[in-house]
VOLUMFI-117616 format. One line per 3 residues: number of its first residue (from 1); their letters; for each residue x, y, z of N, C-alpha, C. Coordinates in steps of 0.02 Angstrom, whole numbers, plus 50000, padded with zeros to 5 digits. Layout:
<nodes>
NUM> A> X/Y/Z/X/Y/Z/X/Y/Z  ...
</nodes>
This chain:
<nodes>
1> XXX> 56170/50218/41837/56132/50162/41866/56058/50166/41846  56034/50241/41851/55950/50251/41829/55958/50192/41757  56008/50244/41699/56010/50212/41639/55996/50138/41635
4> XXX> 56053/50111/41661/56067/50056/41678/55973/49999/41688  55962/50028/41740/55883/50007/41757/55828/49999/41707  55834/50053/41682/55784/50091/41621/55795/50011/41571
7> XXX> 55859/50036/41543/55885/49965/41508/55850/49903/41513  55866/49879/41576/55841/49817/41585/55759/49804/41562  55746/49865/41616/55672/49861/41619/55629/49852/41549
10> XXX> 55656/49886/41498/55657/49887/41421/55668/49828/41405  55704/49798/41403/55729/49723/41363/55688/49672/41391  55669/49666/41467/55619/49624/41502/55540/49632/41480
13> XXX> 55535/49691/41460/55463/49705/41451/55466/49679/41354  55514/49693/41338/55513/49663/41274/55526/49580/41276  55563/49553/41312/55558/49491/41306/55494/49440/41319
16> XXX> 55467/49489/41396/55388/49455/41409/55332/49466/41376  55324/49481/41300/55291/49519/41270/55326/49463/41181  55371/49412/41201/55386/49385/41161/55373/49285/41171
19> XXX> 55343/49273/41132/55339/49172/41135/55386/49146/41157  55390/49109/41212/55448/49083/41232/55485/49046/41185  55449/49006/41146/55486/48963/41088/55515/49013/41047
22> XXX> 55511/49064/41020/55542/49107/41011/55602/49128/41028  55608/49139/41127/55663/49156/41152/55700/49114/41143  55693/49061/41166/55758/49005/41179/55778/48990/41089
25> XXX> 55755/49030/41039/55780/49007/40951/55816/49036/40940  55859/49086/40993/55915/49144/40945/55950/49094/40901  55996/49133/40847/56040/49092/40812/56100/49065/40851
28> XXX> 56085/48990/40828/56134/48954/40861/56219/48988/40872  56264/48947/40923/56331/48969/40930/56329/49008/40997  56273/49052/41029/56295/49075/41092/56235/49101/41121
31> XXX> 56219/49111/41176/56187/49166/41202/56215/49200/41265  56185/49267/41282/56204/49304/41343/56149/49308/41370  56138/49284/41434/56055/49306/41469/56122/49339/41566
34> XXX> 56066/49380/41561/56057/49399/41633/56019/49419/41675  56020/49414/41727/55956/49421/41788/55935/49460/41799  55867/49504/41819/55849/49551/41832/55831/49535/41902
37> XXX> 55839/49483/41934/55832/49458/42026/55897/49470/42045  55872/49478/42105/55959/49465/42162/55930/49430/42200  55906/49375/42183/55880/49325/42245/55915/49265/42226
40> XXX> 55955/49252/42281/55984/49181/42258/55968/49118/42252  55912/49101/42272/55864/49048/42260/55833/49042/42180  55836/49089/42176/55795/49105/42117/55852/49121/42029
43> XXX> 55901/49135/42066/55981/49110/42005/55992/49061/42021  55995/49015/42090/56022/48947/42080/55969/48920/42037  55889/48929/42048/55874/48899/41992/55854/48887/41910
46> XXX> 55882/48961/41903/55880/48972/41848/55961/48932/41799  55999/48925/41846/56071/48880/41831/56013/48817/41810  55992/48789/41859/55978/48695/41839/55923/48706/41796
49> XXX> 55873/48750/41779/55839/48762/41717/55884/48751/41654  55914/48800/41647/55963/48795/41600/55996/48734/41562  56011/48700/41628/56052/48648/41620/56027/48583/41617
52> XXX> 55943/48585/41622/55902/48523/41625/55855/48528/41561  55859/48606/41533/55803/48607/41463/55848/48627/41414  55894/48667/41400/55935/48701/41359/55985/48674/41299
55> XXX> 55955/48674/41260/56011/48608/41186/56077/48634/41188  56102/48625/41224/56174/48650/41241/56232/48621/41181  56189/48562/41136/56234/48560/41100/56230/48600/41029
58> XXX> 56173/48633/41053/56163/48690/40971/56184/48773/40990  56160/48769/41052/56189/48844/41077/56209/48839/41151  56281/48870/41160/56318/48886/41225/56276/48952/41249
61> XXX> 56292/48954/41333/56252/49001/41360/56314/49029/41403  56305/49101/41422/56339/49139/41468/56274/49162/41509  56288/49148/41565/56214/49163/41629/56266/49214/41696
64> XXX> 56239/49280/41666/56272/49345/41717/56220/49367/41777  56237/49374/41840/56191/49369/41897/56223/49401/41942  56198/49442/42009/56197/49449/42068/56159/49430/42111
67> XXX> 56209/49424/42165/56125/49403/42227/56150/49473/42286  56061/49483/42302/56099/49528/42390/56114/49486/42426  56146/49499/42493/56190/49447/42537/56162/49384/42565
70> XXX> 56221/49346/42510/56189/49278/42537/56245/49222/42569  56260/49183/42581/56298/49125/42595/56292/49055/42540  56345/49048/42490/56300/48976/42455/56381/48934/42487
73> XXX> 56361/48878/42493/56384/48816/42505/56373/48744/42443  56426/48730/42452/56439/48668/42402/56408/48599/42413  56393/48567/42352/56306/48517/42368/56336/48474/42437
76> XXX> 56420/48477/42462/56417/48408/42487/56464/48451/42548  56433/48500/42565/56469/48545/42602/56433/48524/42697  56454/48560/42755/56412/48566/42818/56417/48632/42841
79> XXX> 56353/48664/42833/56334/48732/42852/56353/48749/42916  56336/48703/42955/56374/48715/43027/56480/48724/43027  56513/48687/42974/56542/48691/42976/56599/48752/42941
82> XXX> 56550/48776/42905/56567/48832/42837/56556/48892/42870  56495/48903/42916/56504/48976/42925/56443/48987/42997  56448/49050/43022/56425/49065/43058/56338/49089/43049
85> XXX> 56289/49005/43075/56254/49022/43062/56208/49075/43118  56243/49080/43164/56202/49132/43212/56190/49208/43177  56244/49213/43154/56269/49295/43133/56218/49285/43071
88> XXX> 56224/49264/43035/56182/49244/42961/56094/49263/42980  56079/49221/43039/56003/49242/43037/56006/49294/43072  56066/49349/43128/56058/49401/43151/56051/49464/43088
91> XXX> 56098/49439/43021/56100/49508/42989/56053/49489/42922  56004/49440/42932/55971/49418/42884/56004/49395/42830  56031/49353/42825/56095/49347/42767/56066/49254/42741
94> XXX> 56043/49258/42681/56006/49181/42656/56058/49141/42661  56062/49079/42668/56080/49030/42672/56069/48970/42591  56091/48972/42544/56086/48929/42509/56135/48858/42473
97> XXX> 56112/48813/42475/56157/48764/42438/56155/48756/42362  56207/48754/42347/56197/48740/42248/56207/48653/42254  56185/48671/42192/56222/48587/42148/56265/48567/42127
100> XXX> 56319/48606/42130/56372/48589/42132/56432/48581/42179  56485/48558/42159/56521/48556/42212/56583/48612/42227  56647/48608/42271/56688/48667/42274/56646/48674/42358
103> XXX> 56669/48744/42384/56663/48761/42442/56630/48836/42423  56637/48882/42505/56590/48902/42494/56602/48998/42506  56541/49024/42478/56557/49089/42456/56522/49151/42478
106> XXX> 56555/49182/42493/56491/49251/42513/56486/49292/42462  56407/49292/42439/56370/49349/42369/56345/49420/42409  56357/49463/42367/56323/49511/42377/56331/49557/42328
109> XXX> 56297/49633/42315/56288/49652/42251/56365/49672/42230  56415/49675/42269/56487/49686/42234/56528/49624/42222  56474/49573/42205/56500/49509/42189/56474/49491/42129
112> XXX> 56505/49460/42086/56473/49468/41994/56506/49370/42010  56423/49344/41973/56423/49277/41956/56414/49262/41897  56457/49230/41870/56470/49206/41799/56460/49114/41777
115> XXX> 56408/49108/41733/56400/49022/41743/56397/49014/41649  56448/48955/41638/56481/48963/41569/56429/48888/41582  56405/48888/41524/56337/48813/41522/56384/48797/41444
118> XXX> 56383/48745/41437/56419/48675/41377/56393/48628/41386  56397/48572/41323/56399/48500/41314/56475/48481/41373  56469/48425/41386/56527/48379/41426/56552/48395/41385
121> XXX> 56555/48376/41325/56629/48369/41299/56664/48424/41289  56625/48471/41286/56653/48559/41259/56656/48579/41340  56649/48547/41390/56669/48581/41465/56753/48607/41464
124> XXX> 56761/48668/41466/56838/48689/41485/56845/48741/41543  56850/48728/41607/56825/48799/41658/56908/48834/41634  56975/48793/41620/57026/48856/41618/57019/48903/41561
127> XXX> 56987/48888/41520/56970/48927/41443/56908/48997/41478  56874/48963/41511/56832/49002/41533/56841/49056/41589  56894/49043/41630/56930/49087/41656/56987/49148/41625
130> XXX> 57016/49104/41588/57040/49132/41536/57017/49194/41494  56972/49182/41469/56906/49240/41443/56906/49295/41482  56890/49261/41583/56883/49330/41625/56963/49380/41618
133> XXX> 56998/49330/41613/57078/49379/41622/57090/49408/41575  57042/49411/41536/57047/49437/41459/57020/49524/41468  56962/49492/41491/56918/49536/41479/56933/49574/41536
136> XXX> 56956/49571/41594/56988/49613/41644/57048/49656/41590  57082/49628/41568/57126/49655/41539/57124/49710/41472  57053/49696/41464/57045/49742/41399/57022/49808/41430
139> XXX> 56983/49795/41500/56987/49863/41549/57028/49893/41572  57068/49866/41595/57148/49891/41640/57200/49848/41612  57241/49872/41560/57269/49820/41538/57346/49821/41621
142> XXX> 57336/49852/41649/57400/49848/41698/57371/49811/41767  57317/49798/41757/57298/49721/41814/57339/49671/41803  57375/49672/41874/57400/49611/41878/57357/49515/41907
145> XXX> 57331/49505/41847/57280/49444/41874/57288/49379/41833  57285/49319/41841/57316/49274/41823/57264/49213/41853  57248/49155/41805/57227/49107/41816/57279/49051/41867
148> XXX> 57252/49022/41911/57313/48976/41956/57277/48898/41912  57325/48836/41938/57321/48774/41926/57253/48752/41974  57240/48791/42022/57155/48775/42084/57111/48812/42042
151> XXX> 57124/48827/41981/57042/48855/41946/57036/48930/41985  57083/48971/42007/57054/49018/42055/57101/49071/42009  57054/49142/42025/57115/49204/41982/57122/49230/42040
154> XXX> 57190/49251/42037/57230/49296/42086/57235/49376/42053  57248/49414/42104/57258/49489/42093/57327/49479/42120  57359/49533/42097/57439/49539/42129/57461/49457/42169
157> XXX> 57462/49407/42115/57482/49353/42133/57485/49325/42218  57431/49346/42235/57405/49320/42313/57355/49338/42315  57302/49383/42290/57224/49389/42320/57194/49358/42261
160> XXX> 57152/49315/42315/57099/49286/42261/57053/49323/42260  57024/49346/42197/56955/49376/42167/56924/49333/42149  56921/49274/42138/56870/49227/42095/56901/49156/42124
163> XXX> 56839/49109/42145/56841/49046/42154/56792/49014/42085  56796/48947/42097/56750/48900/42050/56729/48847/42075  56664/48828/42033/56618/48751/42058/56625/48736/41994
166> XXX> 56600/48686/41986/56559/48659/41925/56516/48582/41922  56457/48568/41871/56423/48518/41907/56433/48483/41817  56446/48417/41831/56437/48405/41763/56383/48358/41752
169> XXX> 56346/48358/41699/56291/48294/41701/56316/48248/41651  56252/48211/41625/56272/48175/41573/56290/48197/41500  56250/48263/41507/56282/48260/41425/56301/48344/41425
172> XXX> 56279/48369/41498/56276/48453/41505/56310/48445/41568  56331/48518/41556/56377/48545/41622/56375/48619/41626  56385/48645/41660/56432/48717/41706/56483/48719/41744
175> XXX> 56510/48778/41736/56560/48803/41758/56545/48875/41779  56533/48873/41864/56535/48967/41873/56585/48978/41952  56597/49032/41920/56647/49072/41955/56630/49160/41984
178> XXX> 56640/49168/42030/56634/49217/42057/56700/49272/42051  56672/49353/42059/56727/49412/42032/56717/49468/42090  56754/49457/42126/56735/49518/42194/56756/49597/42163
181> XXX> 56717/49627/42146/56699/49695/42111/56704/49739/42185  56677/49730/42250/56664/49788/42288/56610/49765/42340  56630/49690/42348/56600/49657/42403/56631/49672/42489
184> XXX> 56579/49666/42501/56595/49684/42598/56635/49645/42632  56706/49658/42622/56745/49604/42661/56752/49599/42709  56733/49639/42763/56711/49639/42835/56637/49593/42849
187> XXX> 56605/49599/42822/56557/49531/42808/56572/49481/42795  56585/49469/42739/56628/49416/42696/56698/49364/42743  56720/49430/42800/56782/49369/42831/56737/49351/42887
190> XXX> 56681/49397/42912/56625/49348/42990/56605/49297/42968  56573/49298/42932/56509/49252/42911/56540/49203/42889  56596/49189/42861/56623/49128/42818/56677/49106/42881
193> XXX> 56655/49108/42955/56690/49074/43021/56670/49069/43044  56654/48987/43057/56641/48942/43098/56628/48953/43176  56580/48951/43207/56612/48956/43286/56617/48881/43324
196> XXX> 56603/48840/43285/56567/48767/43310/56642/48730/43337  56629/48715/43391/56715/48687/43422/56679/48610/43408  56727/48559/43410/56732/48495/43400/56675/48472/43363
199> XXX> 56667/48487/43305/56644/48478/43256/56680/48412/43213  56642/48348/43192/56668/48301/43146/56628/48281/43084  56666/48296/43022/56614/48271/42963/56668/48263/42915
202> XXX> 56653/48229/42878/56663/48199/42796/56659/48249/42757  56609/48316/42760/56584/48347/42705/56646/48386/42698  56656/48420/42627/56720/48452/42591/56720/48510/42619
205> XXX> 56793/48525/42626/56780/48581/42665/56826/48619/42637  56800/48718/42656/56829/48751/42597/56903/48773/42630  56929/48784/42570/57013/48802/42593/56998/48901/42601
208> XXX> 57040/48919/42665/57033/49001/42669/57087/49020/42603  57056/49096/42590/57123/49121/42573/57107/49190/42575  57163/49224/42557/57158/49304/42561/57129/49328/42516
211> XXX> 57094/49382/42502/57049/49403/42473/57065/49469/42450  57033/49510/42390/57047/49566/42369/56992/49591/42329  56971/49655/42333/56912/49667/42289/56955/49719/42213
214> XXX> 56924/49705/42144/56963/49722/42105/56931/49806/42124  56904/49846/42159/56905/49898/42183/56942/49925/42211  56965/49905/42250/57028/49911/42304/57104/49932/42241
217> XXX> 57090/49893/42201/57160/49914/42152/57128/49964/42115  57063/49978/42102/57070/50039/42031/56988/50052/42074  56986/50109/42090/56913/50128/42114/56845/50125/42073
220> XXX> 56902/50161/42018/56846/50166/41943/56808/50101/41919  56836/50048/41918/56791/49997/41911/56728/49973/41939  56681/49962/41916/56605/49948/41937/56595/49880/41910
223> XXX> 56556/49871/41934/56522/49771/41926/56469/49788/41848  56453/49850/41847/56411/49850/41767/56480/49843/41721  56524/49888/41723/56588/49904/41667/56621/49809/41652
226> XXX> 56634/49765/41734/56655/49707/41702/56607/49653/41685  56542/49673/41689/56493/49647/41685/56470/49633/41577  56495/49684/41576/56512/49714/41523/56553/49691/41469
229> XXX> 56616/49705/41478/56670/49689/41475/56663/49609/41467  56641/49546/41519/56638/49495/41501/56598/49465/41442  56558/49496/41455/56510/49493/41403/56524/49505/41334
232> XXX> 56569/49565/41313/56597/49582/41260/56643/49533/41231  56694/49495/41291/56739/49457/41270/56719/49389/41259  56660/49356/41290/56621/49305/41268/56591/49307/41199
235> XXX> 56551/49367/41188/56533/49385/41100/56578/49361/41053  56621/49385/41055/56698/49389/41021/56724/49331/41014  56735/49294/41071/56744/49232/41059/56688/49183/41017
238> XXX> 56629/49193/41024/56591/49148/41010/56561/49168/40926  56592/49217/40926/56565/49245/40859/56510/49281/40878  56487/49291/40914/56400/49302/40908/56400/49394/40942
241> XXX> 56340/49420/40929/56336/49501/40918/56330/49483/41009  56355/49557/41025/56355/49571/41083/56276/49588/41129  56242/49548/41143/56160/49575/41156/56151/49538/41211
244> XXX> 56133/49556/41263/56121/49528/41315/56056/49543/41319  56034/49467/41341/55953/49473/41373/55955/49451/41432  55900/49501/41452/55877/49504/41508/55814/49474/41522
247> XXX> 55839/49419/41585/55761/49379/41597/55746/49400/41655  55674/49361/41667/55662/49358/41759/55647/49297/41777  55698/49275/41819/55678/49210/41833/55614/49189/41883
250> XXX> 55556/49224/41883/55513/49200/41908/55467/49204/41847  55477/49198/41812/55429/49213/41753/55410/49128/41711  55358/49092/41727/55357/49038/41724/55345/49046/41629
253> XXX> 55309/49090/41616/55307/49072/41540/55373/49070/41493  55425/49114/41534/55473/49077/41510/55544/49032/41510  55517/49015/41592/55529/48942/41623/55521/48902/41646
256> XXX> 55464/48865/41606/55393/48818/41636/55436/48787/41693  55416/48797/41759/55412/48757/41812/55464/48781/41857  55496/48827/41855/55547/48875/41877/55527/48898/41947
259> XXX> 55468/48894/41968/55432/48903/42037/55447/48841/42083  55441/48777/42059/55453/48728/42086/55531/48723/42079  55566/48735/42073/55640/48719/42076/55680/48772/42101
262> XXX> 55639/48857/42109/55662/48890/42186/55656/48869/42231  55582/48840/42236/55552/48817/42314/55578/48774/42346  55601/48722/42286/55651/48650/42316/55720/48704/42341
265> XXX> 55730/48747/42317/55800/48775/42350/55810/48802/42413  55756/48819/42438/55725/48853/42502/55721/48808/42533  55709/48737/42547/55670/48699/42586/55746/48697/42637
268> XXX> 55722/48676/42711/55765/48653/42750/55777/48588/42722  55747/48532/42709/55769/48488/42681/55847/48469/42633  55826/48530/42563/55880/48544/42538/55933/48574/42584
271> XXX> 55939/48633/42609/56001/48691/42648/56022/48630/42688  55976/48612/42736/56021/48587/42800/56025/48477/42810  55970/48471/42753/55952/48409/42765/56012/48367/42722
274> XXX> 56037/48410/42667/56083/48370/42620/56144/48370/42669  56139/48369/42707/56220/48381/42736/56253/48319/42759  56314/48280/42771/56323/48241/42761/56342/48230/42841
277> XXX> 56331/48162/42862/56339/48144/42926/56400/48186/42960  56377/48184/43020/56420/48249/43057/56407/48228/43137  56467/48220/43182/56454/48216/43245/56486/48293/43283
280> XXX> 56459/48304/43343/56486/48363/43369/56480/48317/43439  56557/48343/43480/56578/48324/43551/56605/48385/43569  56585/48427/43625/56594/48490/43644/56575/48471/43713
283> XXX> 56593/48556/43748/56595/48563/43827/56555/48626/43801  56509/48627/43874/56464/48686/43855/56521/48719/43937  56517/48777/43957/56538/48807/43986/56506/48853/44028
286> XXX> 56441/48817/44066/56387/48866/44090/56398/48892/44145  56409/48956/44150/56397/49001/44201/56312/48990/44254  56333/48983/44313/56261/48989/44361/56295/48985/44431
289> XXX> 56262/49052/44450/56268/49084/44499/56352/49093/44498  56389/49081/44541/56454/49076/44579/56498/49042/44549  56495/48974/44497/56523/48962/44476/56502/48928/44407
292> XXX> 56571/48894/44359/56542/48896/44303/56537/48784/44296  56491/48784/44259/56485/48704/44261/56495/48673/44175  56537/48626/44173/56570/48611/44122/56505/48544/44107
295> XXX> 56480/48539/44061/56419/48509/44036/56445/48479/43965  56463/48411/43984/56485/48366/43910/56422/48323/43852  56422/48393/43808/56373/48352/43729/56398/48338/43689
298> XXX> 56361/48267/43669/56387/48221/43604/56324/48204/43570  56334/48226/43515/56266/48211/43456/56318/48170/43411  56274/48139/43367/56269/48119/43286/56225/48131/43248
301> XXX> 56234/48174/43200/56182/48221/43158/56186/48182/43098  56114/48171/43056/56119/48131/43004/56067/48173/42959  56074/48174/42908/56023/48216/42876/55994/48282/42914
304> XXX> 56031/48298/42927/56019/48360/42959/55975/48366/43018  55966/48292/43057/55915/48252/43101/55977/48222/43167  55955/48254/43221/55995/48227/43285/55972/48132/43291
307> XXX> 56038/48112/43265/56023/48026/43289/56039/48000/43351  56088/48029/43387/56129/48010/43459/56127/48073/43507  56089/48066/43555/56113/48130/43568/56144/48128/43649
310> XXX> 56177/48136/43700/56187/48111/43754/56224/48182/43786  56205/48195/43853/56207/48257/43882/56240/48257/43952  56305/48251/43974/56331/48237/44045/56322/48291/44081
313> XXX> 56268/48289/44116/56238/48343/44177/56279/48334/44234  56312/48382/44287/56334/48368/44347/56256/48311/44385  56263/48277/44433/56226/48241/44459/56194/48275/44499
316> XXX> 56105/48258/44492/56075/48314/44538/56049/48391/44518  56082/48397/44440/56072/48455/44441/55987/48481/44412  55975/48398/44381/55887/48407/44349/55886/48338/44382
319> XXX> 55808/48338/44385/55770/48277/44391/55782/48242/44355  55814/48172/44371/55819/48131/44302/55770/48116/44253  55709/48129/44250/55649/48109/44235/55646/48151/44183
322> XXX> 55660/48237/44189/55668/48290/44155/55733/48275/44105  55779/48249/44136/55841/48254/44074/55821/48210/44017  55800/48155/44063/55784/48096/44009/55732/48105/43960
325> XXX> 55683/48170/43979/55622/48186/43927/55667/48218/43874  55738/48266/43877/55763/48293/43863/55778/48270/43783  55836/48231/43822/55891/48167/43771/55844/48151/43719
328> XXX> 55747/48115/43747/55718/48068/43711/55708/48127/43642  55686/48188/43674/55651/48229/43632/55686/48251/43574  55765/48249/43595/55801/48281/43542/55819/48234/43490
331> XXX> 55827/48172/43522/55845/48117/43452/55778/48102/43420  55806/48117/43336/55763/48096/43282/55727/48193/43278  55758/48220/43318/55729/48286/43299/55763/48324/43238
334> XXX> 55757/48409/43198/55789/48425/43153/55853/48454/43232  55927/48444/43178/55963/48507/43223/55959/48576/43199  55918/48609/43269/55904/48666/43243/55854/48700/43271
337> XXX> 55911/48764/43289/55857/48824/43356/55799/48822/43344  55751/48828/43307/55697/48830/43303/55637/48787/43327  55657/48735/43309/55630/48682/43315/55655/48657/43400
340> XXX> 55698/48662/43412/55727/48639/43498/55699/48686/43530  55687/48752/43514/55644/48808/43561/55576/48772/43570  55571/48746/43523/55467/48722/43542/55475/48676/43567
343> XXX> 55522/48613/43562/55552/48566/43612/55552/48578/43688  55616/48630/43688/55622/48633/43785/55553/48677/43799  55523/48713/43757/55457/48758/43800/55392/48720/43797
346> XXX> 55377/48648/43773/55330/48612/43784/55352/48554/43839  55424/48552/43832/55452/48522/43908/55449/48547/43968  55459/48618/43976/55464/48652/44031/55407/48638/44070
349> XXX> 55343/48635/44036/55282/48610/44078/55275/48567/44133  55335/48501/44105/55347/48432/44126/55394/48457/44197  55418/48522/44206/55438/48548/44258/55420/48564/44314
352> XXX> 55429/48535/44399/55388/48566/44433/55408/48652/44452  55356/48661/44480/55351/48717/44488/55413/48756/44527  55466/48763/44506/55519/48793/44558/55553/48825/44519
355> XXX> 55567/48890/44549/55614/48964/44496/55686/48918/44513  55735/48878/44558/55796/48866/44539/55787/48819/44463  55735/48750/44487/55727/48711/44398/55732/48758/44359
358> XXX> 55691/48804/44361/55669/48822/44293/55709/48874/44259  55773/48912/44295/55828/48922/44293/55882/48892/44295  55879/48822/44310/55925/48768/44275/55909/48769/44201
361> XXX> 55857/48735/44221/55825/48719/44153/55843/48774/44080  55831/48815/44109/55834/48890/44064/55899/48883/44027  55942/48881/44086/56016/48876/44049/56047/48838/44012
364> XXX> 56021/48784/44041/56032/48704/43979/56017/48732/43910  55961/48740/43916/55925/48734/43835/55954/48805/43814  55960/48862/43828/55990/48895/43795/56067/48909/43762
367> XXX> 56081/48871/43791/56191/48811/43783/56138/48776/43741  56112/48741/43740/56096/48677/43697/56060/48718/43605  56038/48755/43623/56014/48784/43554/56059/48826/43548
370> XXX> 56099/48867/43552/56168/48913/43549/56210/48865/43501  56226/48803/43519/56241/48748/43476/56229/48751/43402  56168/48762/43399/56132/48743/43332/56147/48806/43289
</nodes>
């Protein structure tokens, strides 16, 4: 792994030390670049770099990457509906959306991302899968792994190791797929479940399946060896010498504007705002004092913005004056703890002075952002 490091660090210091017009001139027919980040903001945008500047019809690209633990979701996906976002901000775990479509995936460093960049017309993701079963195979030729008709490779014909997206444009496209090397599947099965009861949306939603790390079958394997390995079998195919470069994708000189197209990836706007209309009708189930009080909410979430929001309080239990500041405050607000915490605690003011309110009160809003 030192080696490994040393490596990189070598080829990066030689690349930033080289004209960008330069870099992007290898001889046509292929290139290999890979990341020296594990930030996933910062590979998703090095994907739409790629795919927005790159003459894809003079040279094909292979783009090899990790991220530390993240969550990505599909452009037309609902985060509320994909995974558990409580647990996510408890174990610090990013939250990102790609541009493409498919459902959604948990990264982390025993997860190897592979993004095959073409012209449309040269787009083939089963050829490109194909390659991986190759190149698995030139490691262990007694892996049992196999491309399915869903674009997905199986291990022992039931665990999936690898899903796929792909985004196509007008004249450029990708295709990437993920390779569970020695990812945390005790992570990997929390975080990718939902807790959100009566949840309604349009957005695509991902199909489960069983899972397998190609560790689990052969220990000896490492994410550098198939890291490797793919890479070798991409050369080969493409004709082209086996040399992988190593970039950094924050390195604007040699991806003018690459700062602005992380930052768009970060924004709440992007993560939670693209999400596609979504209503939630639930029972909150609040415990106070002696017994428990069944509290009926109905939102309509639109852009990631509460449009409807309506709250059936037992009668009596707030000042109507207070609920109604409530309801007003939350529609047209973002959905989302953060933002509803500064909500009910600039409301609470509007409270008179009494420890039962303000222990009503308390409990509402903490059911009501628990939600989010």
């Amino acid at each position: 792994m030192v080696l490994q490091s040393l490596k990189n660090c070598l080829w990066l210091s030689c690349i930033l030390r080289t004209p960008k017009a330069c870099f992007w001139s290898t001889a046509s027919g292929g290139l290999i670049i890979q990341s020296v980040s594990n930030d996933v903001y910062q590979n998703l945008a090095v994907e739409d770099w790629i795919h927005d500047h790159m003459d894809l019809e003079r040279q094909q690209v292979l783009f090899l990457w990790r991220n530390s633990p993240a969550v990505v979701i599909g452009r037309h996906q609902n985060p509320w509906q994909e995974c558990n976002l409580r647990l996510l901000r408890q174990k610090n775990i990013k939250l990102a959306r790609r541009r493409s479509g498919g459902g959604t995936v948990y990264h982390d460093l025993g997860n190897i991302n592979l993004t095959f960049f073409t012209t449309r017309k040269k787009y083939e993701r089963m050829e490109n899968l194909k390659l991986v079963v190759k190149a698995l195979k030139s490691l262990r030729p007694q892996l049992d792994v196999h491309v399915t008709d869903r674009y997905d490779i199986l291990l022992d014909k039931q665990y999936k190791i690898s899903g796929t997206a792909a985004k196509l444009g007008r004249t450029s496209a990708y295709h990437h797929c993920t390779l569970l090397c020695n990812a945390d599947k005790f992570v990997l099965s929390s975080v990718l479940k939902s807790p959100y009861k009566g949840l309604k949306s349009n957005a695509t939603p991902s199909v489960p399946a069983s899972v397998k790390n190609l560790f689990e079958e052969d220990p000896s394997l490492t994410s550098e060896m198939l890291l490797d390995a793919i890479a070798k079998e991409y050369a080969l195919q493409h004709q082209i010498d086996h040399h992988i470069t190593v970039i950094n994708p924050a390195d604007e000189t040699l991806l003018p504007g690459i700062t602005n197209k992380t930052k768009e990836l970060q924004t709440w706007e992007w993560v939670y705002g693209k999400t596609p209309k979504f209503s939630i009708s639930t029972c909150l189930n609040m415990a106070y004092k002696d017994s428990v009080l069944d509290v009926k909410v109905n939102m309509d979430v639109k852009h990631g913005r509460i449009e409807v929001c309506n709250i059936d309080l037992p009668e009596q239990w707030l000042p109507p004056g207070l609920y109604s500041e409530l309801v007003k405050s939350l529609s047209g607000s973002k959905f989302c703890p953060n933002e509803t915490t500064t909500l009910v605690t600039t409301l609470l003011r509007l409270c008179p002075q009494d420890d039962e309110l303000h222990s009503r009160w308390s409990l509402l809003c903490e059911n009501m952002i628990m939600l989010m």
